[in-house]
N, C-alpha and C positions, 0 to 999 in steps of 0.2 A: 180526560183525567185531570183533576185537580191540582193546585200545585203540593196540598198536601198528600194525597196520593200521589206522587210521583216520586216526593221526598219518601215514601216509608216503602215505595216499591225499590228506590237505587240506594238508597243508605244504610249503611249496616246499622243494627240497633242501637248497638252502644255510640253511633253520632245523630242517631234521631233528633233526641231532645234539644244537641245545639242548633242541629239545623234546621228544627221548628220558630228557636227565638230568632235566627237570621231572617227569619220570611219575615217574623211579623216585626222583625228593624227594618225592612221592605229591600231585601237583597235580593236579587233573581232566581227562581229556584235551580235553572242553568246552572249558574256561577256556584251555589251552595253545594251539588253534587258534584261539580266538576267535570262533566262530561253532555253531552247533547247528541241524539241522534239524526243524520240528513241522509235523505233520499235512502241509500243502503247501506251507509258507514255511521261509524260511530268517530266523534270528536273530543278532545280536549279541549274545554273551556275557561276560562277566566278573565279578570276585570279589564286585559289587555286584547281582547278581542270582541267584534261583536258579536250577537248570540246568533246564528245562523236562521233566519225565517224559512217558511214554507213558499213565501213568494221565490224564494232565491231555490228551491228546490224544481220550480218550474221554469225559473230560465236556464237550468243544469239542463232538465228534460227536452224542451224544446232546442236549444242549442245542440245537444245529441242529436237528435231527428232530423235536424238546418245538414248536422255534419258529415249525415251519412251522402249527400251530392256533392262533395268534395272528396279527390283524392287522397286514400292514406298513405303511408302513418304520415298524419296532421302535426304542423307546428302550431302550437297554441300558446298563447299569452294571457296570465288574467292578473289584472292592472288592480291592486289593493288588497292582498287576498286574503288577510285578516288570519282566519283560523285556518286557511287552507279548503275549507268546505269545495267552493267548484274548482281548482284544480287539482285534488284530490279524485274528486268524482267525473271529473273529465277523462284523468287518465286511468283511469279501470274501467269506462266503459269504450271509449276511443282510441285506436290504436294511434300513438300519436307522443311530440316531445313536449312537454309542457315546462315555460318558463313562469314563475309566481314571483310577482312583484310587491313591494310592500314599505313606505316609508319609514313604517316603524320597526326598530331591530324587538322590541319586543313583542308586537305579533309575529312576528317572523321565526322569534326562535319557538313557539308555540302551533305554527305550522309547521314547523322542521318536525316538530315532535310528530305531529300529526299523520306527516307522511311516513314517518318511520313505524307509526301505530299500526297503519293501513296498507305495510309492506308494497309501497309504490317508488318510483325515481321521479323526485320535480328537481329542475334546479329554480334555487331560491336566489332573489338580487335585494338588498337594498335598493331602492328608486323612485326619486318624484314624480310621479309620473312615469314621463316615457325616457326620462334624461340620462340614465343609467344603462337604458335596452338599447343593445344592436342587434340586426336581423329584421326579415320578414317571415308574417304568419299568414296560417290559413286564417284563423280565427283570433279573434281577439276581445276578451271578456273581460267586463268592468260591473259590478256593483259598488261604483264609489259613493261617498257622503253626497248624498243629495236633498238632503234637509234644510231651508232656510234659514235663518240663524236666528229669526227674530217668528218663526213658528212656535207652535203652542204643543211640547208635544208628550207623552203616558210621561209622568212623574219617573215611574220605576228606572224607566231607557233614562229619560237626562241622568239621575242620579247615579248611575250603577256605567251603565255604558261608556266606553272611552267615545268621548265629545270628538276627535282626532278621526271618529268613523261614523260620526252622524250627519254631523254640520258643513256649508258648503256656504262659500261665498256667489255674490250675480243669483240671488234667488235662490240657489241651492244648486244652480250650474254651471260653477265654476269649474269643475273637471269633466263636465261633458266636453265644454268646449276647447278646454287645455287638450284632453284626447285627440278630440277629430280635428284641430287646426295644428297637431303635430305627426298626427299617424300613418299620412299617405308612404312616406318612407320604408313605413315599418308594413305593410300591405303585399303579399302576392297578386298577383293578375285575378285569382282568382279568389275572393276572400268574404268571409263575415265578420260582422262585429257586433256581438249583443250585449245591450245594455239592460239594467236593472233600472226601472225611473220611479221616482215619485208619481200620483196618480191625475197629476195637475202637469205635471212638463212633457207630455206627447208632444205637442204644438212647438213648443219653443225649441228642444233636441231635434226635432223635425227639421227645422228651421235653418237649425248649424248645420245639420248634418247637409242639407242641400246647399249650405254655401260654401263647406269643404272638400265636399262630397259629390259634386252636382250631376256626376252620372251614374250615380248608385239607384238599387232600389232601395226603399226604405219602408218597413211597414210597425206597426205598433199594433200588440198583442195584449190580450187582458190574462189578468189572474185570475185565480179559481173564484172569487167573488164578483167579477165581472168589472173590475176597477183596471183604464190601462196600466199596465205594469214594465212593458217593456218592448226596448226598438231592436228590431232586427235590419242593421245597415249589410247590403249586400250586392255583390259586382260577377258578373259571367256566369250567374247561374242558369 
Protein backbone atom coordinates (compact mmCIF):
# COMPACT_ATOMS: atom_id res chain seq x y z
CA UNK A 1 0.00 0.00 0.00
CA UNK A 2 1.21 3.41 -0.83
CA UNK A 3 1.52 5.98 1.53
CA UNK A 4 -1.05 7.83 -0.38
CA UNK A 5 -3.32 4.91 -0.25
CA UNK A 6 -3.05 4.56 3.06
CA UNK A 7 -3.73 8.22 3.81
CA UNK A 8 -7.29 7.96 1.81
CA UNK A 9 -7.99 4.40 3.25
CA UNK A 10 -7.55 5.93 7.41
CA UNK A 11 -8.51 9.61 6.90
CA UNK A 12 -11.77 11.07 6.78
CA UNK A 13 -12.31 13.01 3.59
CA UNK A 14 -12.69 16.30 4.81
CA UNK A 15 -8.69 15.73 6.24
CA UNK A 16 -7.57 14.20 3.10
CA UNK A 17 -6.41 17.24 1.32
CA UNK A 18 -4.31 18.41 4.42
CA UNK A 19 -2.90 15.39 4.84
CA UNK A 20 -1.93 14.98 1.33
CA UNK A 21 0.38 18.53 1.54
CA UNK A 22 1.85 16.96 5.04
CA UNK A 23 3.32 13.98 2.97
CA UNK A 24 4.50 16.01 0.35
CA UNK A 25 6.37 18.53 3.38
CA UNK A 26 7.73 14.85 4.01
CA UNK A 27 5.91 14.09 7.31
CA UNK A 28 5.41 10.27 8.05
CA UNK A 29 2.31 9.18 6.80
CA UNK A 30 2.23 7.26 10.59
CA UNK A 31 2.35 10.56 12.28
CA UNK A 32 -0.33 12.25 9.69
CA UNK A 33 -3.11 9.68 10.66
CA UNK A 34 -2.09 9.21 13.92
CA UNK A 35 -2.43 5.75 14.48
CA UNK A 36 -0.25 2.50 13.20
CA UNK A 37 -0.96 -0.92 13.15
CA UNK A 38 1.44 -3.91 15.05
CA UNK A 39 1.34 -7.52 15.06
CA UNK A 40 -2.61 -7.52 16.18
CA UNK A 41 -3.18 -4.23 17.86
CA UNK A 42 -3.76 -0.99 16.73
CA UNK A 43 -1.42 2.26 18.25
CA UNK A 44 -1.44 5.83 18.88
CA UNK A 45 1.20 7.63 17.25
CA UNK A 46 3.00 10.84 17.17
CA UNK A 47 6.29 12.96 16.91
CA UNK A 48 7.09 11.72 20.51
CA UNK A 49 7.31 8.23 19.69
CA UNK A 50 8.94 6.01 17.18
CA UNK A 51 6.90 4.61 14.41
CA UNK A 52 6.89 0.93 15.48
CA UNK A 53 8.81 -1.45 12.49
CA UNK A 54 8.03 -4.92 11.25
CA UNK A 55 11.39 -5.87 12.51
CA UNK A 56 10.11 -5.05 16.08
CA UNK A 57 7.03 -7.09 15.27
CA UNK A 58 9.26 -10.26 14.89
CA UNK A 59 11.17 -9.86 18.02
CA UNK A 60 7.45 -9.58 19.76
CA UNK A 61 6.94 -13.05 17.76
CA UNK A 62 9.90 -14.74 18.59
CA UNK A 63 10.13 -13.65 22.19
CA UNK A 64 6.48 -15.15 22.56
CA UNK A 65 7.65 -18.57 21.30
CA UNK A 66 11.43 -18.18 23.63
CA UNK A 67 8.53 -17.65 26.45
CA UNK A 68 6.37 -20.40 26.26
CA UNK A 69 9.72 -22.78 28.08
CA UNK A 70 9.53 -20.49 30.92
CA UNK A 71 7.09 -20.71 33.75
CA UNK A 72 3.85 -18.49 33.95
CA UNK A 73 2.39 -15.80 34.59
CA UNK A 74 5.95 -14.16 33.57
CA UNK A 75 7.44 -10.98 34.90
CA UNK A 76 8.48 -9.10 32.07
CA UNK A 77 10.51 -5.88 31.61
CA UNK A 78 10.88 -3.87 28.33
CA UNK A 79 13.44 -1.20 28.72
CA UNK A 80 12.45 2.15 26.21
CA UNK A 81 9.11 1.30 25.34
CA UNK A 82 8.17 4.35 23.35
CA UNK A 83 4.66 3.81 22.16
CA UNK A 84 4.16 0.81 24.24
CA UNK A 85 4.09 -1.53 21.04
CA UNK A 86 5.89 -4.84 22.71
CA UNK A 87 4.64 -4.50 26.15
CA UNK A 88 1.30 -4.04 24.89
CA UNK A 89 1.60 -7.22 22.86
CA UNK A 90 3.48 -9.04 25.39
CA UNK A 91 0.84 -8.86 27.55
CA UNK A 92 -2.20 -10.04 25.52
CA UNK A 93 -0.43 -12.77 24.32
CA UNK A 94 1.65 -13.93 27.56
CA UNK A 95 0.17 -14.56 30.82
CA UNK A 96 2.23 -12.47 32.68
CA UNK A 97 3.25 -8.82 34.77
CA UNK A 98 4.64 -6.36 32.64
CA UNK A 99 6.82 -3.43 33.75
CA UNK A 100 7.44 -0.61 30.64
CA UNK A 101 10.19 1.62 31.05
CA UNK A 102 10.66 4.76 29.36
CA UNK A 103 12.94 7.87 29.87
CA UNK A 104 10.75 10.04 28.41
CA UNK A 105 7.47 11.23 30.26
CA UNK A 106 6.21 12.09 26.80
CA UNK A 107 6.31 8.76 25.35
CA UNK A 108 5.24 7.49 28.28
CA UNK A 109 2.10 9.30 28.57
CA UNK A 110 1.40 8.05 24.84
CA UNK A 111 1.83 4.46 25.95
CA UNK A 112 -0.40 5.08 28.86
CA UNK A 113 -2.88 5.91 26.37
CA UNK A 114 -2.11 3.01 24.43
CA UNK A 115 -2.52 0.57 26.91
CA UNK A 116 -5.70 1.96 27.93
CA UNK A 117 -6.73 1.69 24.06
CA UNK A 118 -5.91 -2.03 24.10
CA UNK A 119 -7.73 -2.67 27.51
CA UNK A 120 -4.55 -4.27 29.06
CA UNK A 121 -2.77 -3.47 32.86
CA UNK A 122 1.25 -2.46 32.38
CA UNK A 123 2.69 -0.54 34.95
CA UNK A 124 4.57 2.35 33.51
CA UNK A 125 8.16 3.95 35.41
CA UNK A 126 9.94 6.81 34.48
CA UNK A 127 13.74 5.38 34.02
CA UNK A 128 17.22 5.58 32.71
CA UNK A 129 17.70 2.55 31.96
CA UNK A 130 17.59 0.15 34.76
CA UNK A 131 18.10 3.01 37.51
CA UNK A 132 14.59 3.42 38.46
CA UNK A 133 13.56 -0.70 38.23
CA UNK A 134 13.44 -2.92 41.32
CA UNK A 135 12.72 -6.57 40.99
CA UNK A 136 13.66 -9.66 39.04
CA UNK A 137 12.20 -11.02 35.53
CA UNK A 138 11.68 -13.84 33.43
CA UNK A 139 12.26 -11.82 30.41
CA UNK A 140 13.65 -8.62 29.74
CA UNK A 141 13.21 -6.74 26.34
CA UNK A 142 14.89 -3.71 24.91
CA UNK A 143 14.58 -2.16 21.34
CA UNK A 144 16.79 0.73 22.49
CA UNK A 145 18.49 3.55 20.15
CA UNK A 146 21.08 1.78 18.38
CA UNK A 147 21.98 4.05 15.55
CA UNK A 148 25.43 5.56 15.43
CA UNK A 149 25.31 9.06 15.51
CA UNK A 150 27.51 9.86 12.87
CA UNK A 151 25.44 7.09 10.51
CA UNK A 152 23.82 8.05 7.34
CA UNK A 153 20.27 7.48 7.70
CA UNK A 154 16.30 7.79 5.39
CA UNK A 155 15.96 11.76 5.56
CA UNK A 156 12.23 11.21 6.61
CA UNK A 157 13.33 9.00 10.32
CA UNK A 158 16.08 11.89 11.11
CA UNK A 159 13.60 14.73 10.37
CA UNK A 160 10.39 13.53 11.79
CA UNK A 161 11.46 10.86 14.32
CA UNK A 162 12.36 11.75 18.04
CA UNK A 163 16.48 11.78 17.74
CA UNK A 164 16.04 10.50 21.82
CA UNK A 165 14.98 7.03 20.15
CA UNK A 166 17.27 6.62 17.22
CA UNK A 167 20.81 7.56 18.22
CA UNK A 168 23.16 5.85 20.56
CA UNK A 169 26.52 6.71 21.68
CA UNK A 170 30.10 3.72 21.49
CA UNK A 171 28.76 3.01 17.84
CA UNK A 172 25.29 2.86 18.70
CA UNK A 173 25.92 0.65 21.80
CA UNK A 174 25.76 2.47 24.32
CA UNK A 175 22.60 0.83 25.92
CA UNK A 176 23.36 -2.56 25.05
CA UNK A 177 26.11 -2.42 27.22
CA UNK A 178 24.49 0.08 30.04
CA UNK A 179 21.87 -3.02 29.95
CA UNK A 180 23.89 -6.26 30.43
CA UNK A 181 26.63 -4.61 32.74
CA UNK A 182 23.66 -3.53 35.15
CA UNK A 183 21.08 -6.41 34.65
CA UNK A 184 22.38 -9.49 36.52
CA UNK A 185 20.33 -8.00 39.61
CA UNK A 186 17.41 -7.66 37.93
CA UNK A 187 17.59 -11.57 36.30
CA UNK A 188 15.71 -14.81 37.84
CA UNK A 189 17.61 -18.04 37.79
CA UNK A 190 15.88 -18.66 34.92
CA UNK A 191 15.75 -15.96 32.30
CA UNK A 192 15.69 -14.31 28.76
CA UNK A 193 16.64 -11.25 27.26
CA UNK A 194 15.84 -10.10 23.75
CA UNK A 195 17.30 -7.57 22.13
CA UNK A 196 16.45 -5.59 18.93
CA UNK A 197 20.11 -4.75 17.04
CA UNK A 198 21.25 -2.85 14.33
CA UNK A 199 22.29 -5.36 11.33
CA UNK A 200 26.19 -4.75 11.91
CA UNK A 201 26.28 -5.23 15.88
CA UNK A 202 25.62 -9.18 16.28
CA UNK A 203 29.63 -9.48 16.91
CA UNK A 204 30.02 -6.70 19.19
CA UNK A 205 26.53 -7.26 21.65
CA UNK A 206 27.91 -10.80 21.39
CA UNK A 207 30.73 -9.69 22.84
CA UNK A 208 29.36 -7.75 26.03
CA UNK A 209 27.06 -10.09 26.53
CA UNK A 210 29.79 -12.82 27.06
CA UNK A 211 31.60 -10.52 29.40
CA UNK A 212 28.63 -9.92 31.57
CA UNK A 213 27.10 -12.65 30.76
CA UNK A 214 29.60 -15.45 30.60
CA UNK A 215 27.48 -18.39 31.38
CA UNK A 216 24.52 -17.54 29.24
CA UNK A 217 23.65 -18.85 25.93
CA UNK A 218 23.38 -16.41 23.40
CA UNK A 219 22.24 -16.78 19.84
CA UNK A 220 21.48 -14.01 17.03
CA UNK A 221 18.51 -14.26 14.74
CA UNK A 222 17.73 -12.77 11.39
CA UNK A 223 14.77 -10.77 10.19
CA UNK A 224 12.37 -11.56 7.57
CA UNK A 225 15.08 -10.17 4.95
CA UNK A 226 17.69 -12.27 6.18
CA UNK A 227 19.67 -9.24 7.88
CA UNK A 228 20.81 -10.23 11.74
CA UNK A 229 18.29 -8.34 13.66
CA UNK A 230 18.42 -9.80 16.93
CA UNK A 231 20.19 -11.51 20.21
CA UNK A 232 18.29 -13.79 22.25
CA UNK A 233 20.57 -13.89 25.68
CA UNK A 234 19.36 -16.92 27.83
CA UNK A 235 20.20 -19.08 31.10
CA UNK A 236 18.49 -22.75 32.28
CA UNK A 237 16.69 -23.32 29.50
Amino acid sequence: MTDVEYLKKYLPKDKLEEGLNKLKEGKPVQYIVGNVDFYDINLLVNENVLIPRFETETLVEKTINYAKKLKEPLDILDIGTGSGAIAITLVKHIPSNVLATDISEKALKVAKENAKRNNVKIEFKQSDILKNVKGKFDIIISNPPYISKDEIIDPLVKNNEPHIALYADNFGLYFYEEILKNIKPHLKEKFLIAFEIGMTQSKAITELAQTYLPNSNIITEKDLTGKDRYIFIFNNF
